[in-house]
N, CA, C, O and CB atoms as a CASP TS submission, in Angstrom:
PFRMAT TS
TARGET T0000
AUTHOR 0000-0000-0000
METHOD Language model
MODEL 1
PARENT N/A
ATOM      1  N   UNK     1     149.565 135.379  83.508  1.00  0.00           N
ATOM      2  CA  UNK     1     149.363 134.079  84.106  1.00  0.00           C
ATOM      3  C   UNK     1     147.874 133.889  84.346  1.00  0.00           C
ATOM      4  O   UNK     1     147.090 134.744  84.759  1.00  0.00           O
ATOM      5  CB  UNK     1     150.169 133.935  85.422  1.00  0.00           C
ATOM      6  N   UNK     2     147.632 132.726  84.044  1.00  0.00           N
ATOM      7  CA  UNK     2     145.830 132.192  84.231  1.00  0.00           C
ATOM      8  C   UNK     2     145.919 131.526  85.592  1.00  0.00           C
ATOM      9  O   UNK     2     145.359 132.018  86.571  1.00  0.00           O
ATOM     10  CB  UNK     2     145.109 130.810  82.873  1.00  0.00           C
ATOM     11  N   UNK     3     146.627 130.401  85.650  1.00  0.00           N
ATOM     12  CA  UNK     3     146.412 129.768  86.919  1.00  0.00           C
ATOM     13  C   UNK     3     148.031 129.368  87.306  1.00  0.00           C
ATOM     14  O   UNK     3     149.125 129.657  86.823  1.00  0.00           O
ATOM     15  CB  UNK     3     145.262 128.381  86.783  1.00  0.00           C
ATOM     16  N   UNK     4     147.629 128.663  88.278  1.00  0.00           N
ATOM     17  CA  UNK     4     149.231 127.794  88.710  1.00  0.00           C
ATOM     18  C   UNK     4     148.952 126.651  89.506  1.00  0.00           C
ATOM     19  O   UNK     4     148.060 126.299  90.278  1.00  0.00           O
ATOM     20  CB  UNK     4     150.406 128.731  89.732  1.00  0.00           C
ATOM     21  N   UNK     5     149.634 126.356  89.219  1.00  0.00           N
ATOM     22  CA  UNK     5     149.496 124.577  90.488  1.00  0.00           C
ATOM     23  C   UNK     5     151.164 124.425  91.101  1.00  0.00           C
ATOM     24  O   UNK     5     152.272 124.553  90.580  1.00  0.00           O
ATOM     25  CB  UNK     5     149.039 122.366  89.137  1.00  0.00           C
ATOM     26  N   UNK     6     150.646 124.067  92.560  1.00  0.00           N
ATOM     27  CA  UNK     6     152.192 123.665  93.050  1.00  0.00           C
ATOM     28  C   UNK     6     152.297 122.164  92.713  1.00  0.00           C
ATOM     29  O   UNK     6     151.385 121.392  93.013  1.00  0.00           O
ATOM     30  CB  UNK     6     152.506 123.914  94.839  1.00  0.00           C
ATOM     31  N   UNK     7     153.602 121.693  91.983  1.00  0.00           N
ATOM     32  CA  UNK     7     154.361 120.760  91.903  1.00  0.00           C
ATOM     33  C   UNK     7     154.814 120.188  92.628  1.00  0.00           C
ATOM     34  O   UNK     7     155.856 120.782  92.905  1.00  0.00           O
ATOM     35  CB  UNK     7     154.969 120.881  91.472  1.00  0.00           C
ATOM     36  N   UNK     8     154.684 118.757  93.585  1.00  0.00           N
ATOM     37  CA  UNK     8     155.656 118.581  94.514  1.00  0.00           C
ATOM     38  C   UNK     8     155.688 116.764  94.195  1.00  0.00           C
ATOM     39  O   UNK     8     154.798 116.047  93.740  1.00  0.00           O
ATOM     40  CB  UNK     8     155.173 119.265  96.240  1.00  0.00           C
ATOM     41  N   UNK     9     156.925 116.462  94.590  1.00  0.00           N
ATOM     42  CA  UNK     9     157.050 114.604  94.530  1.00  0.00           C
ATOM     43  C   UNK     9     157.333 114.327  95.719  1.00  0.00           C
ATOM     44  O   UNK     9     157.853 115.291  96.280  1.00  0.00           O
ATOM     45  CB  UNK     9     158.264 113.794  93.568  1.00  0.00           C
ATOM     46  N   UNK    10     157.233 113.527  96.292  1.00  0.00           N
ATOM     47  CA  UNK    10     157.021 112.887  97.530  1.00  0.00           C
ATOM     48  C   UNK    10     156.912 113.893  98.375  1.00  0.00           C
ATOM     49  O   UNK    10     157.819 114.403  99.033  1.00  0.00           O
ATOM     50  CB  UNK    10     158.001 111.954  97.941  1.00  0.00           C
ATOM     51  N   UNK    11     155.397 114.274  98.345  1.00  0.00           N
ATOM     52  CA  UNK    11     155.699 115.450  99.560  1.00  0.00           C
ATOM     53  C   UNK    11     156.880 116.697  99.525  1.00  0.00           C
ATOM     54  O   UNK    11     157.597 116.965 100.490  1.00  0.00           O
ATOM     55  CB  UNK    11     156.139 114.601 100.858  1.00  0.00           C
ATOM     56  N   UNK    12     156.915 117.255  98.473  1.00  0.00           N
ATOM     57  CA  UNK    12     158.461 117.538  98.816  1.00  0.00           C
ATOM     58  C   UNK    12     157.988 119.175  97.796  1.00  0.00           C
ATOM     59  O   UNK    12     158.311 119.187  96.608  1.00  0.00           O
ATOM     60  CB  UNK    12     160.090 115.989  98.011  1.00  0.00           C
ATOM     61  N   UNK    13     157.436 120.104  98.243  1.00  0.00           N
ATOM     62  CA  UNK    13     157.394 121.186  96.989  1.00  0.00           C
ATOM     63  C   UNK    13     158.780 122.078  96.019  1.00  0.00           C
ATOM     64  O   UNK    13     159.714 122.799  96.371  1.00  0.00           O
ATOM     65  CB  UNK    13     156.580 122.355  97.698  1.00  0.00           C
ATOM     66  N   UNK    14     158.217 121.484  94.473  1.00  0.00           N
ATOM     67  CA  UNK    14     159.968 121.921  93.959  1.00  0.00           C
ATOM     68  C   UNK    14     159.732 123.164  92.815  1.00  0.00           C
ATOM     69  O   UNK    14     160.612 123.899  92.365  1.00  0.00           O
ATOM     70  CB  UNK    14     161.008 120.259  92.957  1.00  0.00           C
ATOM     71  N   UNK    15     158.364 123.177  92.501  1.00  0.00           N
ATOM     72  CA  UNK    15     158.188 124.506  91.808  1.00  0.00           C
ATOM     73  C   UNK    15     156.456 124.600  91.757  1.00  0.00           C
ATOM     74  O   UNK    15     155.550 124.166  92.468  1.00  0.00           O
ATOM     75  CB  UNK    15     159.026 124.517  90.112  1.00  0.00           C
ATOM     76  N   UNK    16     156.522 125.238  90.779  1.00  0.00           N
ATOM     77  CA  UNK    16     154.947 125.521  89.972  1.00  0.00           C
ATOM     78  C   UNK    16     154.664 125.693  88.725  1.00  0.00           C
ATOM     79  O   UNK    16     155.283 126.501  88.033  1.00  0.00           O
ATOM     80  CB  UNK    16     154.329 126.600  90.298  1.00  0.00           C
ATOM     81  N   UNK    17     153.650 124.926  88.258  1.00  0.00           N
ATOM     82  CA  UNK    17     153.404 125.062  86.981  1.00  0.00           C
ATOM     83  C   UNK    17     152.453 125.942  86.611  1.00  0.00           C
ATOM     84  O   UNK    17     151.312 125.595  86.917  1.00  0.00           O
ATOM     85  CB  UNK    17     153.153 124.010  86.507  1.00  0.00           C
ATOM     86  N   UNK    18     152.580 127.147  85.952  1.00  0.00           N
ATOM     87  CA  UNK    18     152.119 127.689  85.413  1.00  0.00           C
ATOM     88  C   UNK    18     151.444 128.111  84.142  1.00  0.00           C
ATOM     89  O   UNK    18     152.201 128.584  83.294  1.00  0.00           O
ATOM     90  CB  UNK    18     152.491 127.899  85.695  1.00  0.00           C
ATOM     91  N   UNK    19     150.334 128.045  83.878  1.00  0.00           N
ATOM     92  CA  UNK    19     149.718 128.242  82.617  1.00  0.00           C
ATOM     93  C   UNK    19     149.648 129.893  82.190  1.00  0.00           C
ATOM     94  O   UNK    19     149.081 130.836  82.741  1.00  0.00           O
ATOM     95  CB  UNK    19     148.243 127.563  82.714  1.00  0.00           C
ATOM     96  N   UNK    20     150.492 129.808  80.944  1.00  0.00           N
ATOM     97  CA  UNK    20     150.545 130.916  80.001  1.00  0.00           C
ATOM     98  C   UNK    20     148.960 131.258  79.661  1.00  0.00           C
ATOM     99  O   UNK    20     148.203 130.321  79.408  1.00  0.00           O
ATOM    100  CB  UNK    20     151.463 130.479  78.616  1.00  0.00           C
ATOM    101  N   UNK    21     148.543 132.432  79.662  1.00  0.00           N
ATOM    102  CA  UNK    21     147.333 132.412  79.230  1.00  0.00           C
ATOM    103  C   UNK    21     147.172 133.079  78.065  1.00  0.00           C
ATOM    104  O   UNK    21     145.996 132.992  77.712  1.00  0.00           O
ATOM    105  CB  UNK    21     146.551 132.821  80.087  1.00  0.00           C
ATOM    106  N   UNK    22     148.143 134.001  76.955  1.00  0.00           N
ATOM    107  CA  UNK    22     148.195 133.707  75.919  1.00  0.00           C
ATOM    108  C   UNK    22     148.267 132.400  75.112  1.00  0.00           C
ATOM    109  O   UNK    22     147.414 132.276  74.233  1.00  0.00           O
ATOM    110  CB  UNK    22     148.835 134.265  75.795  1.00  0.00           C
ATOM    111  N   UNK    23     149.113 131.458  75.269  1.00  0.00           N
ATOM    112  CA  UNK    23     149.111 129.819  74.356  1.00  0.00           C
ATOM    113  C   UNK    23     148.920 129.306  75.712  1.00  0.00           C
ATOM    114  O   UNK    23     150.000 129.068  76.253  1.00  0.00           O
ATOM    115  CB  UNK    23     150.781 129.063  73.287  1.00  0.00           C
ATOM    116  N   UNK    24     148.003 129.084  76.360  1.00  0.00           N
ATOM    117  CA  UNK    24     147.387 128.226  77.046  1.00  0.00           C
ATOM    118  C   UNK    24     148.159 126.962  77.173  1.00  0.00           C
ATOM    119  O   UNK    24     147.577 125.899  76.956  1.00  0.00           O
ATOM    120  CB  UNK    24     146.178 128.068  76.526  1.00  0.00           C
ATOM    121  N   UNK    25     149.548 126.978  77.540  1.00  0.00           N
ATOM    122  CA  UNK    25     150.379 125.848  77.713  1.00  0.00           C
ATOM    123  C   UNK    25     150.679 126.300  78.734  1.00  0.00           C
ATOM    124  O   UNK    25     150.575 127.497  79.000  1.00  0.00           O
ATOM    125  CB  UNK    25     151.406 125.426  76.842  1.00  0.00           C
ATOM    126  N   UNK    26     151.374 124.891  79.976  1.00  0.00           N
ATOM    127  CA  UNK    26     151.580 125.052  80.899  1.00  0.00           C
ATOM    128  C   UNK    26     153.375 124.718  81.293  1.00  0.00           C
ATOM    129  O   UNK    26     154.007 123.662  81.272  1.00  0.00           O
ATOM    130  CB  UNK    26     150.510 124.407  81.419  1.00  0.00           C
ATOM    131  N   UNK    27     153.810 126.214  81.658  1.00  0.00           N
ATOM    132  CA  UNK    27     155.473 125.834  81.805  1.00  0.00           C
ATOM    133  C   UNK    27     155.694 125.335  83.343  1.00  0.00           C
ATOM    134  O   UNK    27     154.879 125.279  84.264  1.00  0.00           O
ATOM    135  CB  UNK    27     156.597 127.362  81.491  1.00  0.00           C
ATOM    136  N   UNK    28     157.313 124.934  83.296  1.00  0.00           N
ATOM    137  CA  UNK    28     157.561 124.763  84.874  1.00  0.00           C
ATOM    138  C   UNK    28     158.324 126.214  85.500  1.00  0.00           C
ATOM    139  O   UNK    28     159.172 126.829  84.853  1.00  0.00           O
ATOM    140  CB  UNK    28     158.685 123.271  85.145  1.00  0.00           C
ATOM    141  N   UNK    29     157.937 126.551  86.631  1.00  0.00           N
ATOM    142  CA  UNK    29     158.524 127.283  87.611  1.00  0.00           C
ATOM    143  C   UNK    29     159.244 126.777  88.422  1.00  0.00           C
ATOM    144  O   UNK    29     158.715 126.755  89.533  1.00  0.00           O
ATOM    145  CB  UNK    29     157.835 127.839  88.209  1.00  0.00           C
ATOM    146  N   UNK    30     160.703 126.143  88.370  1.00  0.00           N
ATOM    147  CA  UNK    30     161.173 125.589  89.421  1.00  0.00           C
ATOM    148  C   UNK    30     161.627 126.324  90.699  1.00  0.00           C
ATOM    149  O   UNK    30     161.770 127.518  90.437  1.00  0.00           O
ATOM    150  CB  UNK    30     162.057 124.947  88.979  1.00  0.00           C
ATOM    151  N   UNK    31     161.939 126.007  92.144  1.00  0.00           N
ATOM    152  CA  UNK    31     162.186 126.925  93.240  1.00  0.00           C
ATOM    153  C   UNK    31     162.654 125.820  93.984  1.00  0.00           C
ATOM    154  O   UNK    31     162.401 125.963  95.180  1.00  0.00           O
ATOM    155  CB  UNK    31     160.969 127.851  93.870  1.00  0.00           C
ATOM    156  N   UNK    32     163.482 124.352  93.606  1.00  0.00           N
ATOM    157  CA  UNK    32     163.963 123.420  94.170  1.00  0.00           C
ATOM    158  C   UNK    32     165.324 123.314  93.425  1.00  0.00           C
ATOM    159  O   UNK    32     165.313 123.037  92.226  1.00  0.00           O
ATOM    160  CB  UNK    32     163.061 122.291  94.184  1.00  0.00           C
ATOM    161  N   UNK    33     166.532 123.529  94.101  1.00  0.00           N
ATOM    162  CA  UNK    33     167.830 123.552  93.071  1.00  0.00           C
ATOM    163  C   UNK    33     167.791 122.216  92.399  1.00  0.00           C
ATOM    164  O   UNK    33     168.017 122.186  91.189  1.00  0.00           O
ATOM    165  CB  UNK    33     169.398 123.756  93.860  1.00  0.00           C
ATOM    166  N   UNK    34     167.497 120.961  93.128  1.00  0.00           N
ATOM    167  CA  UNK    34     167.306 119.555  92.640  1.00  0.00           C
ATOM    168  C   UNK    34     166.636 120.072  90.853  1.00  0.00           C
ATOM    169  O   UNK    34     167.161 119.498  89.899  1.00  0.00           O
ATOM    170  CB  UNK    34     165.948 118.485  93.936  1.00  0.00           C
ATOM    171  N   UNK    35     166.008 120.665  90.692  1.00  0.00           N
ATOM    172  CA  UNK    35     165.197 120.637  89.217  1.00  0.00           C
ATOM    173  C   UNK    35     165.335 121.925  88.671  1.00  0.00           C
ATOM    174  O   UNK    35     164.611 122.325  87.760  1.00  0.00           O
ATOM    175  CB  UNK    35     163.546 120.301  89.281  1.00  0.00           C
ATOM    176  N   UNK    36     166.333 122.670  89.243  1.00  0.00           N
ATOM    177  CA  UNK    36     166.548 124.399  88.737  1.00  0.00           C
ATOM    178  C   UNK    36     166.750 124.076  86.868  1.00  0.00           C
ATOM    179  O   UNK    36     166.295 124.932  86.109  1.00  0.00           O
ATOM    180  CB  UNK    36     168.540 125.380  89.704  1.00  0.00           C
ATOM    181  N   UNK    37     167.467 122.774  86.247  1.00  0.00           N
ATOM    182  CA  UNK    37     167.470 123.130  84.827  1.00  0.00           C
ATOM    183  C   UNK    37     166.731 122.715  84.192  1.00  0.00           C
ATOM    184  O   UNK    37     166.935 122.535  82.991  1.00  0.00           O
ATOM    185  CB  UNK    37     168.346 122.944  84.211  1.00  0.00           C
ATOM    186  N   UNK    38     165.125 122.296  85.057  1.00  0.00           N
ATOM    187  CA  UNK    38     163.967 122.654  84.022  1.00  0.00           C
ATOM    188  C   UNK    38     163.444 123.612  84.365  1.00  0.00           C
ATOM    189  O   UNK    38     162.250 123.495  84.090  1.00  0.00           O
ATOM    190  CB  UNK    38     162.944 121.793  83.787  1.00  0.00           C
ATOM    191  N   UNK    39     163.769 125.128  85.121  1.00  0.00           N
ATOM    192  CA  UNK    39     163.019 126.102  85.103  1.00  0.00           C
ATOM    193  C   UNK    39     162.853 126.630  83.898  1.00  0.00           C
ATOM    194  O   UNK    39     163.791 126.763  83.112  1.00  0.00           O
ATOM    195  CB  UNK    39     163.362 126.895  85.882  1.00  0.00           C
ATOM    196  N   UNK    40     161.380 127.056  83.589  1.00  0.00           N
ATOM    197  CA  UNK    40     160.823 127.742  82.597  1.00  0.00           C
ATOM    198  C   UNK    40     160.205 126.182  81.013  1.00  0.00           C
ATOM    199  O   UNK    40     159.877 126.192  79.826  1.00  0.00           O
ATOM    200  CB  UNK    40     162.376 129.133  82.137  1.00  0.00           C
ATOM    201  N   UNK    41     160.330 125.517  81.737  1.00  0.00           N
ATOM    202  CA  UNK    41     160.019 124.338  79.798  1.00  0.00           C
ATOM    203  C   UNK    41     158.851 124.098  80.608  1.00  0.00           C
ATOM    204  O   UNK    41     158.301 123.943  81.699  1.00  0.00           O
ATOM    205  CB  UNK    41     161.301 122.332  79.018  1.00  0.00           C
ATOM    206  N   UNK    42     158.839 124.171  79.351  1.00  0.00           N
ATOM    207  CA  UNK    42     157.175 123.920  78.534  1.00  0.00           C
ATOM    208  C   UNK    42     156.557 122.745  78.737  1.00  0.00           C
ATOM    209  O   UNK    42     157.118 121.739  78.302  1.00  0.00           O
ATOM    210  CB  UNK    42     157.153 123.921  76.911  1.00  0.00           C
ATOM    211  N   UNK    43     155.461 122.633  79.337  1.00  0.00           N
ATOM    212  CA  UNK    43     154.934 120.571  79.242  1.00  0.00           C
ATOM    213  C   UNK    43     154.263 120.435  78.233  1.00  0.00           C
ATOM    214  O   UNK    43     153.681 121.192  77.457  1.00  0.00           O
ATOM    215  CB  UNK    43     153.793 119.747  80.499  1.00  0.00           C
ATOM    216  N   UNK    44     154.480 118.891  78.376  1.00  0.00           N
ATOM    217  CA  UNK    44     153.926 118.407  76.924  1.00  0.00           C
ATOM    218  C   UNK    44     152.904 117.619  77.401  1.00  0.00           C
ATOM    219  O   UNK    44     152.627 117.122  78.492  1.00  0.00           O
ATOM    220  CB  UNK    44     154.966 117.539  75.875  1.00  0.00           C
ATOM    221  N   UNK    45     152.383 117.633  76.234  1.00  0.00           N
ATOM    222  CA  UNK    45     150.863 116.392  76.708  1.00  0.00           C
ATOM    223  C   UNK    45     151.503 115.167  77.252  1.00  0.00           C
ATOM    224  O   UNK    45     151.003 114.712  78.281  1.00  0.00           O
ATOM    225  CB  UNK    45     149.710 115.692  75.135  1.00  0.00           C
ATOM    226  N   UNK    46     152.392 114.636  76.800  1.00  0.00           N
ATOM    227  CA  UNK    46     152.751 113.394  76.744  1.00  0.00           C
ATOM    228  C   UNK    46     153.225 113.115  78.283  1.00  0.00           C
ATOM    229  O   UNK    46     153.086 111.936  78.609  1.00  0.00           O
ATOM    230  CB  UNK    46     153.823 113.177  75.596  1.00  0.00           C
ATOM    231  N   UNK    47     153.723 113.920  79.228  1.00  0.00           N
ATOM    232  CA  UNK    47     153.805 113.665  80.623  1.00  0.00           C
ATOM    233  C   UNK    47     155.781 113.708  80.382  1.00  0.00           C
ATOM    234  O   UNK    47     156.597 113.743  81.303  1.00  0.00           O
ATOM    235  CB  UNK    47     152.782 111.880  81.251  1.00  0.00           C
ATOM    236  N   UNK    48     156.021 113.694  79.238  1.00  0.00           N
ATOM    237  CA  UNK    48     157.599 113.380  79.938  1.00  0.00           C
ATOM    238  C   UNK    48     158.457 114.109  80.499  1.00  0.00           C
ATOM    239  O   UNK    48     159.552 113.836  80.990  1.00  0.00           O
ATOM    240  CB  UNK    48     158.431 112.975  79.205  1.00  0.00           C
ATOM    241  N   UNK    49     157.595 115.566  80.343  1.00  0.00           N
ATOM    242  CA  UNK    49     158.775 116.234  81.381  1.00  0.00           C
ATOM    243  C   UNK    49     158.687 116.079  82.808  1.00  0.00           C
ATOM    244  O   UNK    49     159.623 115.999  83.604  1.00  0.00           O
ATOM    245  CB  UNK    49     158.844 117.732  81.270  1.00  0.00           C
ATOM    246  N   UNK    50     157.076 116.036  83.108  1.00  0.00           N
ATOM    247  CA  UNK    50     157.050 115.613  84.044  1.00  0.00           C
ATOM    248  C   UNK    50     157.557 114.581  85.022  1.00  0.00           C
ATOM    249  O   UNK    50     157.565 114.694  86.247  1.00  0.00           O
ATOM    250  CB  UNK    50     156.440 115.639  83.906  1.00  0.00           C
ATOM    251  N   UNK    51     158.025 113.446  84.222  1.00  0.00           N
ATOM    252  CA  UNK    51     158.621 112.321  84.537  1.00  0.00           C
ATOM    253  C   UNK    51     159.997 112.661  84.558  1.00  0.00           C
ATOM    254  O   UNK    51     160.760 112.063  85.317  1.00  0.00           O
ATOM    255  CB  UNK    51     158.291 111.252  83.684  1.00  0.00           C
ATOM    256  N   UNK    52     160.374 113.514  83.840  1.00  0.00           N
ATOM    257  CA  UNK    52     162.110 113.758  83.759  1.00  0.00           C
ATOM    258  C   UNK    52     162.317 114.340  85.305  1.00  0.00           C
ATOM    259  O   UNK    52     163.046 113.871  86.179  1.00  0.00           O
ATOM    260  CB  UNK    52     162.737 115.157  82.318  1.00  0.00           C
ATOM    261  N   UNK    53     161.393 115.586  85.377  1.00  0.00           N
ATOM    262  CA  UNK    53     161.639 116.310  86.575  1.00  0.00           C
ATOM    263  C   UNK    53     161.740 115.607  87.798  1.00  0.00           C
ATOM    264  O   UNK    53     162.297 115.930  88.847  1.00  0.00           O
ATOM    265  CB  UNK    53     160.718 117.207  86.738  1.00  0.00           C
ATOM    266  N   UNK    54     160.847 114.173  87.358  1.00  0.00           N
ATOM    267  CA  UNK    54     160.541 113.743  88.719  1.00  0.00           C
ATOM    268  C   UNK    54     161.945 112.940  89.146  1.00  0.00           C
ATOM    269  O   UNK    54     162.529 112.943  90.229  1.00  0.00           O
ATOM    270  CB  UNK    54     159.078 112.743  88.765  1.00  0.00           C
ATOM    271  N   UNK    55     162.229 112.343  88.066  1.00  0.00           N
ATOM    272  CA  UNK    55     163.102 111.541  87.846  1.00  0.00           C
ATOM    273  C   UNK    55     164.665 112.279  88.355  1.00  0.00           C
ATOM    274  O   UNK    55     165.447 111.550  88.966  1.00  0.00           O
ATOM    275  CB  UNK    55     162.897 111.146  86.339  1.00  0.00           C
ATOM    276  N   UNK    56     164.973 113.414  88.133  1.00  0.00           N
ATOM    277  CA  UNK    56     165.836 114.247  88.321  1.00  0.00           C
ATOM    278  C   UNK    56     165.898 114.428  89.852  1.00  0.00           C
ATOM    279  O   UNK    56     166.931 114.258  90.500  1.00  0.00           O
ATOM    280  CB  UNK    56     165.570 115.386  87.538  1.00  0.00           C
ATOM    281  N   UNK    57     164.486 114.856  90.476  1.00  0.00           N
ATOM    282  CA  UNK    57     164.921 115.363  91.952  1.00  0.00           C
ATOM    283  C   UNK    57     165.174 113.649  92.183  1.00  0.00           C
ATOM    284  O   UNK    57     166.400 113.542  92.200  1.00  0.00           O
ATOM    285  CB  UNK    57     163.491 116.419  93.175  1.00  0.00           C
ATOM    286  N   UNK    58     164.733 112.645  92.316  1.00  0.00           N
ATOM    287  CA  UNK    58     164.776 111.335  93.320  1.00  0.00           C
ATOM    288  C   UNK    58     166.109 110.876  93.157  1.00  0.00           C
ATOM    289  O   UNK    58     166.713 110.345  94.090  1.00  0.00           O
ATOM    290  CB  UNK    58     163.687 110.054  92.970  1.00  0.00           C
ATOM    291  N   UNK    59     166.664 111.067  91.910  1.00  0.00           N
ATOM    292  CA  UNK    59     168.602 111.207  91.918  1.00  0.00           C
ATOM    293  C   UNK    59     169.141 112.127  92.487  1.00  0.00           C
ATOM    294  O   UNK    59     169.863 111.642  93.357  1.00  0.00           O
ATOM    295  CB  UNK    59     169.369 111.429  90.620  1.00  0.00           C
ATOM    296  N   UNK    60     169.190 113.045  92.486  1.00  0.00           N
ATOM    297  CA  UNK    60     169.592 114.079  93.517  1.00  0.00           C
ATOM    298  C   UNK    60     169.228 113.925  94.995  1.00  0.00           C
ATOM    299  O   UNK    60     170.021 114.412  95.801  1.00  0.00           O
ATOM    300  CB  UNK    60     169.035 115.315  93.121  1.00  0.00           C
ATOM    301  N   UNK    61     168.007 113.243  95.510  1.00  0.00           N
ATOM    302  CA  UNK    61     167.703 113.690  96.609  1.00  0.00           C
ATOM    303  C   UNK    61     168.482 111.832  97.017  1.00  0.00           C
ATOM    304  O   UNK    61     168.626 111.613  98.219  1.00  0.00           O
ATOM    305  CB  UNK    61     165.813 114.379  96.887  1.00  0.00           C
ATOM    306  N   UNK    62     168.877 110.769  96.111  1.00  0.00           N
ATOM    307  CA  UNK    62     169.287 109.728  96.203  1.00  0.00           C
ATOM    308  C   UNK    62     170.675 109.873  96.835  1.00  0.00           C
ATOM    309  O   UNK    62     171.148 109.409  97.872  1.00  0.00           O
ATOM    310  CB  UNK    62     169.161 109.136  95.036  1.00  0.00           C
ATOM    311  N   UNK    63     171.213 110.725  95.806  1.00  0.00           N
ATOM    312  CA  UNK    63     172.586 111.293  95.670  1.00  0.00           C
ATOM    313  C   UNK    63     172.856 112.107  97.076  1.00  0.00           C
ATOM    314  O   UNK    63     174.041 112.220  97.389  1.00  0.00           O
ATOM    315  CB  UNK    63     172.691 112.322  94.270  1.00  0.00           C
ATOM    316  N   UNK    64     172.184 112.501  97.675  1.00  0.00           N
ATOM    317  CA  UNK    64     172.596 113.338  98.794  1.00  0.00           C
ATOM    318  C   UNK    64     172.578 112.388 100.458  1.00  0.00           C
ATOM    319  O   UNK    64     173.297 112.813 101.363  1.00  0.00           O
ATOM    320  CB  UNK    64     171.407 114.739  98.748  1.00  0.00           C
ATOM    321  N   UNK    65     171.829 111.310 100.655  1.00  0.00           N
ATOM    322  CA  UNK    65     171.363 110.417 101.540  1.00  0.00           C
ATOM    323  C   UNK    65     173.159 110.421 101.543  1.00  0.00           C
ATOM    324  O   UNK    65     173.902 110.310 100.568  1.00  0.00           O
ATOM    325  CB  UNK    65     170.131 108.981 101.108  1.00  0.00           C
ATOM    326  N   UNK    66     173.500 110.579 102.901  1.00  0.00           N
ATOM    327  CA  UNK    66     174.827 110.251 103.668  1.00  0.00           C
ATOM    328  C   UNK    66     174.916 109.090 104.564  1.00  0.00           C
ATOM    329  O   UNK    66     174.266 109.343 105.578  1.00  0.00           O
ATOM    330  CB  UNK    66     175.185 111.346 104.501  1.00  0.00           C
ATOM    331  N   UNK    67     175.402 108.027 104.609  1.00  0.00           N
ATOM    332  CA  UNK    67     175.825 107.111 105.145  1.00  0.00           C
ATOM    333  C   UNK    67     176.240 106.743 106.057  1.00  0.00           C
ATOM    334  O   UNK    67     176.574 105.561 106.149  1.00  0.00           O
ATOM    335  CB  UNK    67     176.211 106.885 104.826  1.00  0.00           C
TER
END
């Protein structure tokens, strides 16, 4: 591992991204069950996993708000 950054959406920490420092790509470390089935993928330049992940916890964390 080269570096890491914590990941978090609204305030909320759900993993870390970590840069491989053999291929210098940066995977996800998830440690939030909301996003446990992107632990370990790979990001892409393009931002969309990022957006998936994000997209994933705010349904889940939508999904859980009790009434």
């Amino acid at each position: 591992m080269l570096t890491s950054h914590v990941f978090e959406i609204d305030g909320v920490f759900v993993g870390f991204l970590i840069q491989d420092c053999k291929r210098c790509e940066q995977r996800f470390y998830a440690v939030h069950d909301a996003v446990k089935s992107f632990h370990n993928r790979i990001l892409d330049r393009s931002g969309s996993l990022s957006r998936q992940i994000t997209q994933q916890f705010r349904k889940a964390r939508g999904s859980s708000v009790s009434i």
